[in-house]
N, C-alpha and C positions, 0 to 999 in steps of 0.2 A: 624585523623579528624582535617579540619582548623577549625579556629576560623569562629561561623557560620553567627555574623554579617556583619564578614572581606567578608564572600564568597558575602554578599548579595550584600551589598554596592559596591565591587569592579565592579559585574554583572551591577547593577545599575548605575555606570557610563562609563559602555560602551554604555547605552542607545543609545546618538546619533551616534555613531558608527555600532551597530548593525541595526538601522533602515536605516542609510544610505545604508550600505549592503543588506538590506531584499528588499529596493523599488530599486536598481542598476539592484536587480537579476526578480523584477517583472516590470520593467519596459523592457529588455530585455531579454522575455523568450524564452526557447528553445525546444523541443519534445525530447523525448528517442531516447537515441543514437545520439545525433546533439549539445551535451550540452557543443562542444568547446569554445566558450566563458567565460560561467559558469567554467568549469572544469581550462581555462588559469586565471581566477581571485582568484580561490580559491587555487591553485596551487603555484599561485606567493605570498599570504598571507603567506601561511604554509613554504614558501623556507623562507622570510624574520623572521619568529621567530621560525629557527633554527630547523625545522622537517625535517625529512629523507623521499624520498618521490619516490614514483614511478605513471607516469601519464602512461594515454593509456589503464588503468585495465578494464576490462570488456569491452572495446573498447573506452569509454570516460569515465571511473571513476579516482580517483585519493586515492590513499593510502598515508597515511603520518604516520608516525610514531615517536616518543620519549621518549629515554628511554633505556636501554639496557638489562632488565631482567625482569623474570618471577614474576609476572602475567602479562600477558597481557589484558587490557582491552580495547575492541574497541565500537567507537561509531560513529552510523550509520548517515547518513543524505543523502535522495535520493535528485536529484536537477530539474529534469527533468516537465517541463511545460503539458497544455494539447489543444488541439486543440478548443480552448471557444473563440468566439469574444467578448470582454471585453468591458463591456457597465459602469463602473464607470466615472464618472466626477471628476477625480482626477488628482491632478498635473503628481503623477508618475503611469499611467496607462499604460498596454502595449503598447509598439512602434512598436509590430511587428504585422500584420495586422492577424486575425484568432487564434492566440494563447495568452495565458495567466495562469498565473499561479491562476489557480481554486481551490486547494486544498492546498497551504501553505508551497509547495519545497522552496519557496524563501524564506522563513522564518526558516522550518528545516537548510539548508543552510549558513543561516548568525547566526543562533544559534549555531550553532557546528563550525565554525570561532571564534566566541567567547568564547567558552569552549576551542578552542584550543590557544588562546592567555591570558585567564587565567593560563589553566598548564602547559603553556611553564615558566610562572618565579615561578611552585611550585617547591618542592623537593618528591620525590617521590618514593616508591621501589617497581618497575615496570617499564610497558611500555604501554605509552598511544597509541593505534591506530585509527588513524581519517579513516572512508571508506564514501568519498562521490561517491554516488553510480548515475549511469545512471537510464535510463529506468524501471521504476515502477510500471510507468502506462501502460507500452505496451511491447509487445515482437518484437523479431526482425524477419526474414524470414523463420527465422528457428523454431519461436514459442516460443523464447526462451527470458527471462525481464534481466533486469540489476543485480541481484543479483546473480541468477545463473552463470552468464558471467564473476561475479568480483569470484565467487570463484572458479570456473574453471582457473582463473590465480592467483589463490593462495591470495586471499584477507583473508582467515581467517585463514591460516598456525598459528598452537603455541596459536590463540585466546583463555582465556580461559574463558571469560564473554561477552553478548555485551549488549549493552543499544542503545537506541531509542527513540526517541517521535514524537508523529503527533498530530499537531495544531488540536483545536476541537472548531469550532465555533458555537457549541451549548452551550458549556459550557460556567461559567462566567472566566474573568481573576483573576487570586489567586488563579484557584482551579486545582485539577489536577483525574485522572480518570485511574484507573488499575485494570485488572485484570490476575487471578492467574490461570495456565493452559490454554484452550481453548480461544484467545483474539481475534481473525480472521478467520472468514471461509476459507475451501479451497475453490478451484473455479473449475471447470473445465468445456469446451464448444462442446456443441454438434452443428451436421452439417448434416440434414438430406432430402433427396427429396423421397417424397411418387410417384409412380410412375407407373401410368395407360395406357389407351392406347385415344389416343386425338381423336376428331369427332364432329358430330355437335350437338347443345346443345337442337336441338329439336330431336333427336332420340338416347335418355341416354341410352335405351336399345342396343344399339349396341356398345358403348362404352364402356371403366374402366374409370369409373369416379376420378381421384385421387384427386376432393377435396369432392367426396365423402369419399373417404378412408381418407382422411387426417382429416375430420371432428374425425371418430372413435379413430385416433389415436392423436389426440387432448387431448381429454375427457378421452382417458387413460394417457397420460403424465400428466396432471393434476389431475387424481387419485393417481399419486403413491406416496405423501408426504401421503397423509392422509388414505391409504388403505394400503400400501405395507409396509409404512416403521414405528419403532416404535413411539407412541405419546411420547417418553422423546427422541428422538433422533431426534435434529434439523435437518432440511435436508431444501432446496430451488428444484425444478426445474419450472424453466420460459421458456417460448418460446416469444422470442424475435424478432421475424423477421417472416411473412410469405408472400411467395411470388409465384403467378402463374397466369398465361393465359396474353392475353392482348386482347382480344374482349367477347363482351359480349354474344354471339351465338357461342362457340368454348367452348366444353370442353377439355381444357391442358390436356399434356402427364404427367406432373409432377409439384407437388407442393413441393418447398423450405422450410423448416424449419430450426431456426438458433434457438441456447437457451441456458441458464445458469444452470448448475448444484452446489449448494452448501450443504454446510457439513462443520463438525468439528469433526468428527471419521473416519475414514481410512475402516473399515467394512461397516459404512453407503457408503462413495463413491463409493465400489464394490457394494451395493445393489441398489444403483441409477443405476450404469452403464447397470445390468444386467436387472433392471426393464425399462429401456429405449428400451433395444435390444427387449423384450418382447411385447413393447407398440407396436414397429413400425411392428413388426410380423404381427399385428390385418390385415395390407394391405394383405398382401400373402392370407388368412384365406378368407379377400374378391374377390381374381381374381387377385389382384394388386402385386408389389412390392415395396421395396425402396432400398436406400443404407442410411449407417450411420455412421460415423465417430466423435470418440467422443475425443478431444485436452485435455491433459492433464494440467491445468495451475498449479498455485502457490497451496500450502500446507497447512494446518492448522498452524496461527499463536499461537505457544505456551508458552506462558510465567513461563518462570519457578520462582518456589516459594521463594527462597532464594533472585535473584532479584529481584523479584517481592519487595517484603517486603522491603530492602534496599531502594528501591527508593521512597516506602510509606514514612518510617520512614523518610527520606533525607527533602522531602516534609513537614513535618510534623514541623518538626523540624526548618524549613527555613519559613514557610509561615503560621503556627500555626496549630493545632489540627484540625481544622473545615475546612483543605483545598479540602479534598478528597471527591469529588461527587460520588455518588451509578450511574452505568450508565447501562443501559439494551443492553444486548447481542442483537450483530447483524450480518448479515450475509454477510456484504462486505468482500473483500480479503486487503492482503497485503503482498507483497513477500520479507519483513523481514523474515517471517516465512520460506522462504530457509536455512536464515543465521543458524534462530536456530535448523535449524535441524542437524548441523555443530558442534555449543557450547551455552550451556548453556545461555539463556538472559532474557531480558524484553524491550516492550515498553509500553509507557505512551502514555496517552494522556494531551496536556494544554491548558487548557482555554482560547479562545482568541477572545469570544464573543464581540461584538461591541457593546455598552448599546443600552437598549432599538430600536434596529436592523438587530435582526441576519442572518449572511449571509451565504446560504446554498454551501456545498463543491458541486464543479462541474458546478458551477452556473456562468452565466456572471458579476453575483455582487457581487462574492464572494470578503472579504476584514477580515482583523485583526485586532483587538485589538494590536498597537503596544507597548504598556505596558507590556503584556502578553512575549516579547522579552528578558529581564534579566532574568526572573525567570526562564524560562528554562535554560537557562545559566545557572545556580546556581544550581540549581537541578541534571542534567546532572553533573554537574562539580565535584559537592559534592558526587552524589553516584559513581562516578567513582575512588574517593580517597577512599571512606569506603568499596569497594568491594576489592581494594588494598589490605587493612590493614585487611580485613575476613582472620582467618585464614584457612577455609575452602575451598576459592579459592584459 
């Protein structure tokens, strides 16, 4: 364990280093799978303080490593922007026109730059691995996000812990937010067209109405959280999209549905799936049909207990007893929860609430507390030595 003032203060005079970094990476944002820019700066950081390094992972991530023995501990930072037209009146606001960083990649980013220019001058028994990862927010043609693509080319080979954190501008700066097991819903997306026979919209009786059917099967997709599935087992499903006809005296062949499926148990996801195949049945039952195709995405993020706890105490220890906010379970995704399905980890969330402003994730005004920038540092940096020194890992 360092000394825990040394860790703070050191984090805290990367200050303006680390913001120079965070507004470089938000001022030139990039989308999944496009983050060559991003990936040749963080790249060239890691060659200059002496990490071992492989670019290209996952098609634009970048692994860097140091260290030559067991444990390995790896820490995550995705870098990847989102398609938001960026409405801040700030000096450093996106330059690129449609995109901007809405959720805090540029700040994971230049936090995990700064953890790895801390323990490049520690001593250490292990090997630290840095994975800045692509694509987080999106998949590629194949359906497929950046985490899964960096470990298909071996990003978490020998890992045997990983750590994480994602900026929380709900929360205030100092505090920090974790939980134990379950931290991220899975997600997965349905794709369905209810499917009748089209005619004119004054003689229904001679048609299949399919938004008549699609009405029915509306009203059952929306039964199935609270009819089919258990009241202690979290579940989502939304319909997200509906789409048909284009004249007003024309009943459509077929109505479009698009939708979100979430969960955090792997039994609840088969009995979403099955109760969806069921919902769309209700068309056949009236004269109609459909088709349905259900895309498998990211996983249940699960944080394990032994991490989990390290990074409390690390927190705790560094920023005082009253730093950890109670935060209510919710049902977004995150495809960290690939990595840990891999090895063992946790992530956190940090406080980077703007006073009296808060700016919501995905929003055109999203922005940071850039205070809130050493302390992850430090945090990260610290439980990544004390998971070292566990002799359990």
């Amino acid at each position: 364990m360092t000394d825990l003032s040394g860790m703070v203060s050191r984090a805290q005079e990367m200050g303006p280093r680390l913001i120079a970094w965070r507004r470089d990476f938000h001022m030139h944002p990039e989308l999944g799978f496009h983050e060559n820019r991003t990936a040749s700066l963080v790249a060239e950081t890691l060659n200059s303080l002496g990490y071992r390094m492989r670019v290209g992972v996952g098609r634009t991530g970048v692994v860097a490593d140091i260290g030559n023995e067991p444990p390995v501990i790896a820490i995550r930072a995705d870098m990847d922007a989102l398609p938001i037209q960026e409405t801040n009146p700030i000096p450093y606001a996106s330059q690129t026109p449609g995109i901007m960083h809405a959720c805090g990649h540029d700040a994971h980013t230049a936090i995990a730059l700064g953890v790895a220019t801390l323990l490049s001058k520690e001593k250490f028994p292990g090997t630290i691995r840095f994975l800045f990862q692509p694509a987080e927010e999106v998949a590629d043609e194949d359906g497929i996000s950046g985490a899964p693509r960096m470990i298909a080319d071996g990003a978490i080979e020998n890992v045997d812990r990983l750590l994480a954190l994602h900026m929380d501008a709900s929360a205030p700066t100092g505090t920090i937010s974790i939980d134990v097991g379950a931290a991220s819903a899975g997600v997965d997306t349905f794709y369905a067209s209810i499917i009748g026979q089209d005619g004119h919209g004054a003689k229904p009786q001679e048609v299949i109405d399919s938004i008549y059917l699609a009405g029915h099967v509306i009203l059952a997709l929306h039964g199935i959280v609270s009819r089919r599935i258990h009241p202690f087992d979290p579940a989502v499903v939304s319909i997200g999209s509906i789409h048909a006809g284009k004249a007003d005296n024309v009943l459509p062949e077929k109505v479009d549905l698009t939708g979100t499926i979430r969960y955090l148990d792997e039994s609840v996801q088969e009995k979403l799936h099955v109760e969806i195949e069921r919902a769309m049945e209700i068309s056949r039952t009236l004269g109609g049909d459909y088709k349905l195709r259900i895309e498998i995405g990211y996983p249940p993020m699960i944080n394990d207990a032994l991490v989990s706890k390290i990074i409390q105490d690390t927190a705790k220890d560094l920023l005082g007893p009253n730093c950890i906010e109670s935060r209510r379970m919710e049902m977004g995704a995150e495809d960290f929860g690939f990595f840990l399905k891999g090895a063992p980890g946790a992530m956190f969330r940090l406080g980077c609430c703007i006073e009296g402003d808060q700016r919501k994730h995905h929003s055109s005004r999203f922005d940071i507390d850039e205070r809130s920038l050493p302390l992850g540092v430090a945090i990260l940096a610290e439980s990544a030595l004390r998971l070292m020194s566990n002799k359990t890992v």
